[in-house]
C-alpha positions as CSV (number, residue, x, y, z in Angstrom):
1,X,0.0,0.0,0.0
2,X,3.4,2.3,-0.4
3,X,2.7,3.3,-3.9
4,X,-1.0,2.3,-5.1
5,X,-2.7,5.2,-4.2
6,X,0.3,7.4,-6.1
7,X,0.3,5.6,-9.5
8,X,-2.4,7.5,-12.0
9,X,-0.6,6.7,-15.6
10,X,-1.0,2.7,-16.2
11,X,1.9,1.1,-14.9
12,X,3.4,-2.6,-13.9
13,X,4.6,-3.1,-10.6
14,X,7.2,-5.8,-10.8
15,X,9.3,-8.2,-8.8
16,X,7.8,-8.0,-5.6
17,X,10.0,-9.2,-2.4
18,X,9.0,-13.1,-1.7
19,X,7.9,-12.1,1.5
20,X,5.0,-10.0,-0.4
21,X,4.2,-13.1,-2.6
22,X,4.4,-17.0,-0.9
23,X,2.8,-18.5,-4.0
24,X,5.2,-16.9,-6.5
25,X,8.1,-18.5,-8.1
26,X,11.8,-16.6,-6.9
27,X,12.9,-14.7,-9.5
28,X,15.5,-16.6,-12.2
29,X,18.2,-13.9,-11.8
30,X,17.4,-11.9,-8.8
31,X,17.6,-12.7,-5.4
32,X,15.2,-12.2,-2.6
33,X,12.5,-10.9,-5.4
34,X,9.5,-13.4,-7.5
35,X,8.7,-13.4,-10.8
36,X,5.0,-11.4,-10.2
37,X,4.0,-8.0,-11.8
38,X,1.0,-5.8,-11.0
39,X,-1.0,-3.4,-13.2
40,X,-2.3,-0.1,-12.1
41,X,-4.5,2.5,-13.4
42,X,-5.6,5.6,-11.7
43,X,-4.3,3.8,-8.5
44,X,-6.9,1.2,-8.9
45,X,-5.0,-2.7,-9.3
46,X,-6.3,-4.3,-12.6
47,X,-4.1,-7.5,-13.4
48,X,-2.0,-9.4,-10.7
49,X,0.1,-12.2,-12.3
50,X,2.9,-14.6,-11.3
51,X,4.8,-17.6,-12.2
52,X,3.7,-20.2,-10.0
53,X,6.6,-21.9,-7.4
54,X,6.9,-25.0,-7.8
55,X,9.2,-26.2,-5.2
56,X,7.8,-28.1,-2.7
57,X,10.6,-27.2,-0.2
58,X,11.0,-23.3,-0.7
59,X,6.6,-23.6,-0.6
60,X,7.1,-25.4,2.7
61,X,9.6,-22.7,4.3
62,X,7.2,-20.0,3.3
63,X,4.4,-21.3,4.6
64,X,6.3,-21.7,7.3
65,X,7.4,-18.1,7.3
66,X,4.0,-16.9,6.9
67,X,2.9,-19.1,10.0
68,X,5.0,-17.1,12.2
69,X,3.7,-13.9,10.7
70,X,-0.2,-15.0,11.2
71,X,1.0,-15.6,15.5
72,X,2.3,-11.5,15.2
73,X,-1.2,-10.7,14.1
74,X,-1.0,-10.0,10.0
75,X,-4.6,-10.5,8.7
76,X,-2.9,-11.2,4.9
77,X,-0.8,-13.8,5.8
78,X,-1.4,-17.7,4.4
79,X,-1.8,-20.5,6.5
80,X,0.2,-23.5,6.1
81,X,-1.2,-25.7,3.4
82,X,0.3,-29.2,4.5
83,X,-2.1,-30.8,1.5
84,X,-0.9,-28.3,-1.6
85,X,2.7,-29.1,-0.4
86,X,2.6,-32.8,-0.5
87,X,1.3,-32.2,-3.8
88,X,3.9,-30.0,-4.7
89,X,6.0,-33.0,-4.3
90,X,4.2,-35.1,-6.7
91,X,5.0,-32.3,-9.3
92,X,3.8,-29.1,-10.7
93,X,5.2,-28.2,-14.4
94,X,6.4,-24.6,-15.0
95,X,2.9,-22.4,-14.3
96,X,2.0,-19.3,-14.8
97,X,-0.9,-17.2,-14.5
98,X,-3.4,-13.7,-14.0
99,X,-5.9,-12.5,-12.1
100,X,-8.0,-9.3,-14.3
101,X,-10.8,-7.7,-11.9
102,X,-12.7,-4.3,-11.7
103,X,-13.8,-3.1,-8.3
């Protein structure tokens, strides 16, 4: 919520930290960042997309990670998903994909 309310030309917010985005893949060539853009217009969000992570053992740690943040009271954090990870270790290919919504 740093920089939402400021952007009125259409813009992409990209590589959010991992700590912002649990279900995002780590970015190829960047550390501590994911592979997830944003668009905004007129502050409004209109697209969220992301390469999906697909490591069972990275998901694990941030769900893990979130857990902890859940006990110090964030209301956006994501419970651990002991199901989706032992699916995770099944495999998932390479996965991408968007979310486009209007409020």
């Amino acid at each position: 919520h740093f920089i939402e309310d400021t952007i009125v030309s259409p813009a992409f917010v990209t590589e959010h930290p991992e700590v912002m985005s649990p279900l995002a893949k780590y970015h190829r060539s960047k550390s501590e960042v994911t592979e997830r853009f944003e668009l905004f217009v007129a502050g409004k969000e209109l697209a969220n997309a992301y390469t999906e992570l697909n490591n069972p053992k990275v998901q694990r740690e941030r769900f893990l990670a979130q857990s902890i943040d859940i006990d110090a009271g964030d209301d956006e954090a994501m419970e651990y998903d002991k199901d989706f990870c032992t699916a995770l270790e099944y495999a998932l290919p390479p996965t991408g994909g968007w979310g486009l919504g209007i409020d």
